[in-house]
N, CA, C and O atoms as a GROMACS GRO file, in nm:
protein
  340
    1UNK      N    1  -1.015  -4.368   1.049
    1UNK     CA    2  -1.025  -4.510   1.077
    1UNK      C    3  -1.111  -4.575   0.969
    1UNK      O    4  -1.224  -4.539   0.935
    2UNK      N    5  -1.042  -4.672   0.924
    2UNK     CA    6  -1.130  -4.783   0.806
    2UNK      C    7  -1.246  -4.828   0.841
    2UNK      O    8  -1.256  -4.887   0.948
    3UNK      N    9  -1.361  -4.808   0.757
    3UNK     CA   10  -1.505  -4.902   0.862
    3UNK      C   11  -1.480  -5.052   0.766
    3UNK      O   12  -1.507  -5.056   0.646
    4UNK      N   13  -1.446  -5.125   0.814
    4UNK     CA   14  -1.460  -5.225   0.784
    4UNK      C   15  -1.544  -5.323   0.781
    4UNK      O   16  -1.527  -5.430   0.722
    5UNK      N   17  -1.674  -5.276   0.868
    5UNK     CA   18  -1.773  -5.361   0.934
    5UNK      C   19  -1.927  -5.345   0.796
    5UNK      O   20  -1.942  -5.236   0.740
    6UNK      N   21  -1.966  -5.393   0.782
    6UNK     CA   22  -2.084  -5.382   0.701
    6UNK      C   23  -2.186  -5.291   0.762
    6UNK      O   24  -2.190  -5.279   0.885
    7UNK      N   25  -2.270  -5.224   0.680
    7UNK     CA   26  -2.346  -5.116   0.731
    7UNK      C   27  -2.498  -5.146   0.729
    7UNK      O   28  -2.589  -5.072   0.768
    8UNK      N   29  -2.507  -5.307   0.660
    8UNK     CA   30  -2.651  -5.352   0.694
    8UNK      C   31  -2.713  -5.369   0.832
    8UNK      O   32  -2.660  -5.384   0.943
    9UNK      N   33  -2.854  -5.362   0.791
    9UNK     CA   34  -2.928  -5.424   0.927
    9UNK      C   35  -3.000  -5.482   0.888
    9UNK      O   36  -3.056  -5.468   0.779
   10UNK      N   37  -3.022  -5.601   1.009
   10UNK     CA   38  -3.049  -5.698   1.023
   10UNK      C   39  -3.186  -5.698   1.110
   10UNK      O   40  -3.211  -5.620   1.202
   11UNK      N   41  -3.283  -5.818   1.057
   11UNK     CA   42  -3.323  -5.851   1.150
   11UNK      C   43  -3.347  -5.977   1.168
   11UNK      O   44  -3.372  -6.065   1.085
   12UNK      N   45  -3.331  -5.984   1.376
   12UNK     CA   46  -3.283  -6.137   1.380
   12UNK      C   47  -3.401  -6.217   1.449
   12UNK      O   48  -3.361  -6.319   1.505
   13UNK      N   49  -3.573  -6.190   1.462
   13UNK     CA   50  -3.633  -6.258   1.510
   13UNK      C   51  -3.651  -6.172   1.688
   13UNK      O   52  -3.603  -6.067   1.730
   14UNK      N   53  -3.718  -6.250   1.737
   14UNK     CA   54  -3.770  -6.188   1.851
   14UNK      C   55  -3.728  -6.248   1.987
   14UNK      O   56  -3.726  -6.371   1.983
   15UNK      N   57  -3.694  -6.190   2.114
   15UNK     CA   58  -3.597  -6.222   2.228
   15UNK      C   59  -3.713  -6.231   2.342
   15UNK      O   60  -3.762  -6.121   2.366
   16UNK      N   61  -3.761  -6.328   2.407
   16UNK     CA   62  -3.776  -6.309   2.606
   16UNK      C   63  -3.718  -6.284   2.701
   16UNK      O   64  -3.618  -6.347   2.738
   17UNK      N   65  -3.769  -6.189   2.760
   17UNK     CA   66  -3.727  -6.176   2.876
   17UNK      C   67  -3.767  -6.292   2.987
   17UNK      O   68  -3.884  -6.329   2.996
   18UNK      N   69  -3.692  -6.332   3.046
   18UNK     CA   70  -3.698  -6.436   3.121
   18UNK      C   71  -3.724  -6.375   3.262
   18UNK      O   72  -3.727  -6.256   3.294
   19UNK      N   73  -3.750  -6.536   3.374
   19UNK     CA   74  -3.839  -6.476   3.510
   19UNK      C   75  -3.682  -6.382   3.580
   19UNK      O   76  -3.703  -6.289   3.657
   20UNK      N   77  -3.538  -6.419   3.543
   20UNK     CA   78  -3.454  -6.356   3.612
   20UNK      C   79  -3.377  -6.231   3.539
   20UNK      O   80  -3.262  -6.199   3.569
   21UNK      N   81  -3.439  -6.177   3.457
   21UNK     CA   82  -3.427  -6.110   3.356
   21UNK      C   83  -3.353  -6.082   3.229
   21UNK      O   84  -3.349  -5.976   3.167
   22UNK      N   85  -3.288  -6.207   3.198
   22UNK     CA   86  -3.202  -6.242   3.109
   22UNK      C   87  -3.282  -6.316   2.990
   22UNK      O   88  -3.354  -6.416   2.988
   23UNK      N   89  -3.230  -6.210   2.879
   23UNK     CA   90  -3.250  -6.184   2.739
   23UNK      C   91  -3.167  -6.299   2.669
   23UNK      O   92  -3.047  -6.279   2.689
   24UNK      N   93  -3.193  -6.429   2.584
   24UNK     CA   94  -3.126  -6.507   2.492
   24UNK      C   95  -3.100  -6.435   2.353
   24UNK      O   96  -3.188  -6.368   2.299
   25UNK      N   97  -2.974  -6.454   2.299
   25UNK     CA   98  -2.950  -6.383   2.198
   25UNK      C   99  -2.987  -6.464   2.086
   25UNK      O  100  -2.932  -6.573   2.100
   26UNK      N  101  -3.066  -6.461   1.964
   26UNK     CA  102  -3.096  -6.535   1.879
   26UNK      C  103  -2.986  -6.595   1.787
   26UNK      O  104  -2.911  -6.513   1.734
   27UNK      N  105  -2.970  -6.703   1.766
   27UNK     CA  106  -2.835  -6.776   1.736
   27UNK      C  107  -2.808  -6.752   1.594
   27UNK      O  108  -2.700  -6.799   1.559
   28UNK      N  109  -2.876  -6.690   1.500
   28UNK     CA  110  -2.836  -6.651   1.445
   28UNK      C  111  -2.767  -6.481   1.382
   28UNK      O  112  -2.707  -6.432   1.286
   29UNK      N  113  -2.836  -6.439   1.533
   29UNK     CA  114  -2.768  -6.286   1.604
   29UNK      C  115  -2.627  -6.337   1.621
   29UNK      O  116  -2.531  -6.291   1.561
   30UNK      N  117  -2.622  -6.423   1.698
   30UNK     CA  118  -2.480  -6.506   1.747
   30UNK      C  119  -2.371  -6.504   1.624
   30UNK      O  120  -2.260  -6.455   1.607
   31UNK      N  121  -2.441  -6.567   1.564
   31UNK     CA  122  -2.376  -6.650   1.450
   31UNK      C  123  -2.291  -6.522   1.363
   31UNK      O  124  -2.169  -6.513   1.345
   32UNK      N  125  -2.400  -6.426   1.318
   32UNK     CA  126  -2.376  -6.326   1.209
   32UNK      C  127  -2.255  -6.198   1.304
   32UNK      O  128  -2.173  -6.126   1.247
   33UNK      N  129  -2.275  -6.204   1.416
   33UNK     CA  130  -2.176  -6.121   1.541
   33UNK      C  131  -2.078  -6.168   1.552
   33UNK      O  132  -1.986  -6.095   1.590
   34UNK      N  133  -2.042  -6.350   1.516
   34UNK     CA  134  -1.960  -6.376   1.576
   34UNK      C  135  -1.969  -6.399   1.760
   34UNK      O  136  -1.870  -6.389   1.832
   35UNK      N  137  -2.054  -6.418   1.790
   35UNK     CA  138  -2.074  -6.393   1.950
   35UNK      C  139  -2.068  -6.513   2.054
   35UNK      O  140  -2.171  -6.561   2.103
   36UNK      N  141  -1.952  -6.554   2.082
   36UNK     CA  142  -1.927  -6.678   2.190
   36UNK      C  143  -1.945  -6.664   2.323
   36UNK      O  144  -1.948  -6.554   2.379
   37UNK      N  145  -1.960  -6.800   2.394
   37UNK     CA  146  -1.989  -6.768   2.580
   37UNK      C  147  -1.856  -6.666   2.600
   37UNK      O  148  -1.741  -6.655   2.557
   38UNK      N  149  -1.942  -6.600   2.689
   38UNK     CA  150  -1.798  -6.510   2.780
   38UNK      C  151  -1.787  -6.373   2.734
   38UNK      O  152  -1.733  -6.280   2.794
   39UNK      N  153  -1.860  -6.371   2.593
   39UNK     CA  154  -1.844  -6.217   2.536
   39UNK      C  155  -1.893  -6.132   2.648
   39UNK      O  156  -1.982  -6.158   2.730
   40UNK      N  157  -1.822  -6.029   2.636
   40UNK     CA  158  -1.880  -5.886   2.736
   40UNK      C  159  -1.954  -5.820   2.635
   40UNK      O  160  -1.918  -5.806   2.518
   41UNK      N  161  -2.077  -5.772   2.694
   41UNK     CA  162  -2.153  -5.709   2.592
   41UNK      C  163  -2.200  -5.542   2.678
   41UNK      O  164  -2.236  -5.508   2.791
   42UNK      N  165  -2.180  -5.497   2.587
   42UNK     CA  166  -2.236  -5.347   2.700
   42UNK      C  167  -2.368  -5.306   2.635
   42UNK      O  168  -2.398  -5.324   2.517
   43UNK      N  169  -2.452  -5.238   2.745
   43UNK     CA  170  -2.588  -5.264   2.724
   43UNK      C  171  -2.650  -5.093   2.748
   43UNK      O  172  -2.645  -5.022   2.849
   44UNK      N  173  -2.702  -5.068   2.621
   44UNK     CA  174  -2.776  -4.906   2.595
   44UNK      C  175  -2.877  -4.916   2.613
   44UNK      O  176  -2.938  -5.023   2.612
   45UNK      N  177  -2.929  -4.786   2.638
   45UNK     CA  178  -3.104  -4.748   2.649
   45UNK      C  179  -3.083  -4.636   2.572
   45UNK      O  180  -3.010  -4.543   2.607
   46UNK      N  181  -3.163  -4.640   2.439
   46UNK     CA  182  -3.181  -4.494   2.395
   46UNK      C  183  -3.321  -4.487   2.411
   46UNK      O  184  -3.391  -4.585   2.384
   47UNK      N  185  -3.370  -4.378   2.453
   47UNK     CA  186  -3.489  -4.344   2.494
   47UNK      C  187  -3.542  -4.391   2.581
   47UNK      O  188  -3.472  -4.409   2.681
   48UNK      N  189  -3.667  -4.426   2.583
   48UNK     CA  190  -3.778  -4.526   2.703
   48UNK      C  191  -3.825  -4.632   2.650
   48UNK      O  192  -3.940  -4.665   2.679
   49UNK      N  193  -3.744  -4.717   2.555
   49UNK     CA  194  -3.840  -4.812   2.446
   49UNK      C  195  -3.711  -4.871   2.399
   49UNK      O  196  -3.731  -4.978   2.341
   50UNK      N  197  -3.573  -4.833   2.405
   50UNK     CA  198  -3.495  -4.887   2.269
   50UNK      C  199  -3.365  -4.960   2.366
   50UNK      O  200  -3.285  -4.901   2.438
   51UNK      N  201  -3.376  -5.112   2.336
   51UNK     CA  202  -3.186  -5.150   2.384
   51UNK      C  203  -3.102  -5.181   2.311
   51UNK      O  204  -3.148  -5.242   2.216
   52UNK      N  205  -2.959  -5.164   2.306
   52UNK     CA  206  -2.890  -5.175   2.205
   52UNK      C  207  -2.787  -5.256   2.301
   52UNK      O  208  -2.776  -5.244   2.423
   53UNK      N  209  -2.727  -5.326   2.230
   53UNK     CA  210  -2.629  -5.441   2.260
   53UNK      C  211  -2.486  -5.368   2.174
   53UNK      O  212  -2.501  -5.292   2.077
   54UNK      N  213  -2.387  -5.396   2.213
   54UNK     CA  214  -2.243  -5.416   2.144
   54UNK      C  215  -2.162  -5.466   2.212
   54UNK      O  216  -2.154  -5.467   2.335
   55UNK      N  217  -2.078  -5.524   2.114
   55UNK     CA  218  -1.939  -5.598   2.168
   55UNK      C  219  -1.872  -5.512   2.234
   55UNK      O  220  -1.849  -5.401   2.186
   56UNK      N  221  -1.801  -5.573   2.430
   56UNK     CA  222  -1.710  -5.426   2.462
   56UNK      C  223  -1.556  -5.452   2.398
   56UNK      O  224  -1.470  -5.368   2.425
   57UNK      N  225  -1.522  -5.564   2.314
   57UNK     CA  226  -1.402  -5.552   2.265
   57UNK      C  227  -1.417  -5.428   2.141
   57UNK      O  228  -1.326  -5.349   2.116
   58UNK      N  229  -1.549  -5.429   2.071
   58UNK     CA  230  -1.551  -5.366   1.967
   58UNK      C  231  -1.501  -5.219   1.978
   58UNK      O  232  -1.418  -5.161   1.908
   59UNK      N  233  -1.578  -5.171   2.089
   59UNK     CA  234  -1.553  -5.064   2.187
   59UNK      C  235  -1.391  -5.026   2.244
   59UNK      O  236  -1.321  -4.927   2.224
   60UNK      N  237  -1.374  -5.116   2.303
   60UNK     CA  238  -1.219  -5.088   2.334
   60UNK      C  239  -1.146  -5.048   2.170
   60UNK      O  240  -1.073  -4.963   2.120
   61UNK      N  241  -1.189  -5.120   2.147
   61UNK     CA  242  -1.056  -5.124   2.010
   61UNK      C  243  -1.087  -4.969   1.951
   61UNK      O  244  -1.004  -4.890   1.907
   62UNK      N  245  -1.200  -4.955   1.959
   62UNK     CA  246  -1.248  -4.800   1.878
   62UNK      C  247  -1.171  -4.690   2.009
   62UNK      O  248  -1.118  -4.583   1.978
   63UNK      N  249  -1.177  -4.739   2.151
   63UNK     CA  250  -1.111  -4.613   2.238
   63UNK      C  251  -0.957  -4.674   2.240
   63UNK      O  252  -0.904  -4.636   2.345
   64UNK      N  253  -0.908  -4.717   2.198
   64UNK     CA  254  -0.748  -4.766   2.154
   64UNK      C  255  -0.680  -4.680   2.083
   64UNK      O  256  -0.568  -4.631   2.096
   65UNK      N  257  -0.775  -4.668   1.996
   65UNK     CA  258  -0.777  -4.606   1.835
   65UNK      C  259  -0.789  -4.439   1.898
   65UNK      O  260  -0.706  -4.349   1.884
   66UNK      N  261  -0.876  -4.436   1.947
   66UNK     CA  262  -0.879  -4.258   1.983
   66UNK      C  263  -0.743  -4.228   2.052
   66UNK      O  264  -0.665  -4.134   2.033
   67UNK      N  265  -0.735  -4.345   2.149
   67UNK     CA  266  -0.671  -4.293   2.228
   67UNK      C  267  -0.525  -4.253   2.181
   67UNK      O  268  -0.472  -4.156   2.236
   68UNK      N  269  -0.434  -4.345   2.049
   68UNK     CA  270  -0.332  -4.293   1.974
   68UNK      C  271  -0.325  -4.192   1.876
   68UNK      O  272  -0.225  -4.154   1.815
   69UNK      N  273  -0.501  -4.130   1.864
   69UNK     CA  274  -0.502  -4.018   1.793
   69UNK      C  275  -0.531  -3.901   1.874
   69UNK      O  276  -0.564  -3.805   1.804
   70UNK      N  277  -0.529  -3.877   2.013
   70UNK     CA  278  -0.571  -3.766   2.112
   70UNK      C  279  -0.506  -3.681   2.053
   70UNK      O  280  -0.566  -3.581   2.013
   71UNK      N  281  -0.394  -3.693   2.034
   71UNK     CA  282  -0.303  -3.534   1.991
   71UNK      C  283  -0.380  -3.492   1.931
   71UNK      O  284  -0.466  -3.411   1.967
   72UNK      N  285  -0.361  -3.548   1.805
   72UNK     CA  286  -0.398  -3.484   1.692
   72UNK      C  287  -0.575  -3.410   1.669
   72UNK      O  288  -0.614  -3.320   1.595
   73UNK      N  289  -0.654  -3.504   1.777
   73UNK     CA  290  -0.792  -3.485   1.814
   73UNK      C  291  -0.777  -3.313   1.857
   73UNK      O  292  -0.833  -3.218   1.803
   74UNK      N  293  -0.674  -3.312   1.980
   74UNK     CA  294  -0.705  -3.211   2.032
   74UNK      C  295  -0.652  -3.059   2.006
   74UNK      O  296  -0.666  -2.952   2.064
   75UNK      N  297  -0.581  -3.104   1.885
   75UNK     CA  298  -0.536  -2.942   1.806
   75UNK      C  299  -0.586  -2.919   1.712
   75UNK      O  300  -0.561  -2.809   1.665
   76UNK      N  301  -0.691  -3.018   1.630
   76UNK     CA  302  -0.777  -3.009   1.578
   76UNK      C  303  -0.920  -2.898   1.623
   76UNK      O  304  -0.957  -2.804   1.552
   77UNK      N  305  -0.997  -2.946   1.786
   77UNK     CA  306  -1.094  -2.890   1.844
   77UNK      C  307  -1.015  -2.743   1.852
   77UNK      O  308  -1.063  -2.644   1.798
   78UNK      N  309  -0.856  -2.738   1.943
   78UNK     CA  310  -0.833  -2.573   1.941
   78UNK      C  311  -0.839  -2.513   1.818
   78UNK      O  312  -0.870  -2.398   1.846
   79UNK      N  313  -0.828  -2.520   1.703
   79UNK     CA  314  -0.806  -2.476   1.605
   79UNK      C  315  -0.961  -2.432   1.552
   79UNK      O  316  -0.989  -2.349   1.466
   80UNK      N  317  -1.028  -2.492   1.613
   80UNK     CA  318  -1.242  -2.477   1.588
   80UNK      C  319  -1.261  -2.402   1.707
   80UNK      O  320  -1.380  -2.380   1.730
   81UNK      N  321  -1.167  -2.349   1.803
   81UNK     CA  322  -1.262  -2.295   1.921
   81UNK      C  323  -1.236  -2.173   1.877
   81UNK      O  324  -1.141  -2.147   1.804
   82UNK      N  325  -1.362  -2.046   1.940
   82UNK     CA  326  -1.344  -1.923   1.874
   82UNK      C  327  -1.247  -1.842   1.983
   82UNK      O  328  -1.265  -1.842   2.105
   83UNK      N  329  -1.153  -1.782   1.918
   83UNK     CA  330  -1.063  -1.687   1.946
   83UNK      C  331  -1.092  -1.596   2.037
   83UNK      O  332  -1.172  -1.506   2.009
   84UNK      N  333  -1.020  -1.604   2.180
   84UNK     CA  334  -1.083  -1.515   2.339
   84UNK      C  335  -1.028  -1.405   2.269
   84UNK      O  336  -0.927  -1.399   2.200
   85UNK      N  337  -1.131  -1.298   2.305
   85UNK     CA  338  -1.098  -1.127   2.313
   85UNK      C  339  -1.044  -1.084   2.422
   85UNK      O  340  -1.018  -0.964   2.435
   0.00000   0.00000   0.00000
């Protein structure tokens, strides 16, 4: 699959948590994402300290993509698994 996406990072300024716990995305987070009302965003925790945001279209489109390459995914892994005695 082509990465088409740029591999910089960014940084976009600093977010509140609000009294109902909703995070504003900095508009120029917005801006550089592309990110309009209504986006679905799916929401990570790596570790005890870290959240990560992504687009879930971005996501779909990447399990779209797997999903027309499963075959080939999965005679690939048999071909790496070690040989039963």
């Amino acid at each position: 699959m082509k990465n088409t996406q740029s591999k910089k990072k960014h940084f976009f300024g600093t977010a509140t948590i609000g009294e109902k716990g909703q995070v504003v995305v900095p508009a120029e987070a917005r801006t550089a994402m592309k990110l309009k009302k209504g986006d679905k965003l799916l929401v990570f925790g790596v570790g005890d300290d870290t959240v990560t945001l992504t687009k879930l279209a971005r996501l779909e489109k990447f399990a779209s993509h797997l999903e027309g390459r499963l075959t080939t995914i999965r005679r690939i892994i048999k071909k790496t698994e070690p040989k039963k005695s």
